[in-house]
C-alpha positions as CSV (number, residue, x, y, z in Angstrom):
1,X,378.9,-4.0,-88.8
2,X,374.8,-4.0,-88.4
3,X,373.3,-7.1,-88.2
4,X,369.9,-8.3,-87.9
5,X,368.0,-9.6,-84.8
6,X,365.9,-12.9,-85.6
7,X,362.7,-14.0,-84.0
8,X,363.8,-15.8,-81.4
9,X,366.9,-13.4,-80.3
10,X,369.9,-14.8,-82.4
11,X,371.0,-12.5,-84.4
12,X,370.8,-13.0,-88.0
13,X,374.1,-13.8,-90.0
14,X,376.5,-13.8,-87.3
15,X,376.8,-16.6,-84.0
16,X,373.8,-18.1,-82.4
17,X,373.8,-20.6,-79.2
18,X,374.0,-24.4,-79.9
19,X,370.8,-25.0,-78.0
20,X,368.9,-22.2,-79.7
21,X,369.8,-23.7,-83.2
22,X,369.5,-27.0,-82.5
23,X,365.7,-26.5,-80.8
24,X,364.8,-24.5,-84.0
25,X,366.0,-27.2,-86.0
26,X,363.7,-29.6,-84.5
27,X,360.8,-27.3,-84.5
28,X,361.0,-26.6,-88.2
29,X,362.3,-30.3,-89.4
30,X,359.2,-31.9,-87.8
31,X,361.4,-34.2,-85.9
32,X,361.0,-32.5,-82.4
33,X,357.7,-34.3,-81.6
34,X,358.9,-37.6,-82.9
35,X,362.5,-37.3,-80.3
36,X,359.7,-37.0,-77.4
37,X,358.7,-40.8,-77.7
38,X,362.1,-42.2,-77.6
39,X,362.1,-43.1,-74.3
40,X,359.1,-44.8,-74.8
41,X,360.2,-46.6,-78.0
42,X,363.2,-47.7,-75.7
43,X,361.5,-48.5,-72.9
44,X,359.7,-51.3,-75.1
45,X,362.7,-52.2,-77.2
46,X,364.6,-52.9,-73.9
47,X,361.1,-54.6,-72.2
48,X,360.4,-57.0,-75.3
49,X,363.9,-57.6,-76.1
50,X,366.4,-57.5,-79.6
51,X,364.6,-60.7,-80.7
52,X,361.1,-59.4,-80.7
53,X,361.7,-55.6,-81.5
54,X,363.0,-56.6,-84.5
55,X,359.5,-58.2,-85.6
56,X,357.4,-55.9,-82.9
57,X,358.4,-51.7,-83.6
58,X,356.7,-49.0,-82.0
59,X,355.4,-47.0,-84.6
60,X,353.5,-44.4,-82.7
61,X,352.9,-43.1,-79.3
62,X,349.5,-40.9,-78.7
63,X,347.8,-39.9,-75.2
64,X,349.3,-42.6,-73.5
65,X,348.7,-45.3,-76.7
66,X,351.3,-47.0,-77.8
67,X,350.9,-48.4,-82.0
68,X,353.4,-51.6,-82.3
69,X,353.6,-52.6,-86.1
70,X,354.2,-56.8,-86.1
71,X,355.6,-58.3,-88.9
72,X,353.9,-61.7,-88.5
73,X,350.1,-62.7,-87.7
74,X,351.7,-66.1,-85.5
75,X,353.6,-62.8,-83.5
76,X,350.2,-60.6,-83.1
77,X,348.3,-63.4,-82.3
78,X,350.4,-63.9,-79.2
79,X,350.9,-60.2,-78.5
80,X,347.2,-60.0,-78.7
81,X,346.4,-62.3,-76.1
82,X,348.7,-63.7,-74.2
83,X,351.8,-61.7,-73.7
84,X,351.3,-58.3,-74.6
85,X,350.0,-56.9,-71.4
86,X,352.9,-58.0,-69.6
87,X,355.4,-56.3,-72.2
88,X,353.6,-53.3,-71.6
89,X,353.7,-53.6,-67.6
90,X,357.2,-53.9,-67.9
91,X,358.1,-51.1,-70.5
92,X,356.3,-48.6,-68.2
93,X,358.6,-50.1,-65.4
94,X,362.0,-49.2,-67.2
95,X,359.9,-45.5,-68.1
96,X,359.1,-45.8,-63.9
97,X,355.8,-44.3,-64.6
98,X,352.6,-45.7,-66.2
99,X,352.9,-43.6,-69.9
100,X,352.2,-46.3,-71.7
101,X,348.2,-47.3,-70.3
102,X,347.3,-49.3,-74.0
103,X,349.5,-51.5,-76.6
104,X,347.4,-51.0,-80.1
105,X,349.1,-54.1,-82.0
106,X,348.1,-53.8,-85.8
107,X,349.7,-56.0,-88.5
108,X,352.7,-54.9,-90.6
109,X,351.9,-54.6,-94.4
């Protein structure tokens, strides 16, 4: 039986390793890059709370930005200038390093 050798060493038609699929996958869905800001998302989910996340989401995470969409302008106003440092202080507590150096809050539309 001749089978083919793919690009990245699986061979073509026949078994391949989980991983090797799996990391493939992710390259070619477009989801890779979004799975490496999990821990981030988390890390503010678990700092702000189930109450807040649900009106406060991480939307993006850039160079050590993190973009929270916020469903209310009563919520950004205080994320703005009263509490959201502090959320941010602790998120990069649970990540135990400083990843997250700037909270970008914009208004949910």
């Amino acid at each position: 039986m001749n089978r083919r050798i793919a690009h990245d060493g699986t061979r073509r038609g026949g078994l391949a390793p989980v991983q090797s699929v799996l990391q493939r996958y992710l390259r070619d869905s477009g989801i890779g890059p979004k799975l490496r800001n999990v821990a981030v998302f988390k890390a503010w989910r678990d700092a702000v709370g189930i109450q807040l996340a649900a009106r406060a989401r991480p939307v993006r995470f850039e160079d050590g930005e993190l973009e929270v969409a916020v469903k209310s302008a009563a919520h950004l106003q205080e994320l703005v200038n009263f509490t959201g440092e502090g959320y941010r202080e602790r998120a990069n507590q649970k990540l135990g390093s400083p990843r997250i150096r700037r909270v970008v809050f914009r208004l949910e539309r």
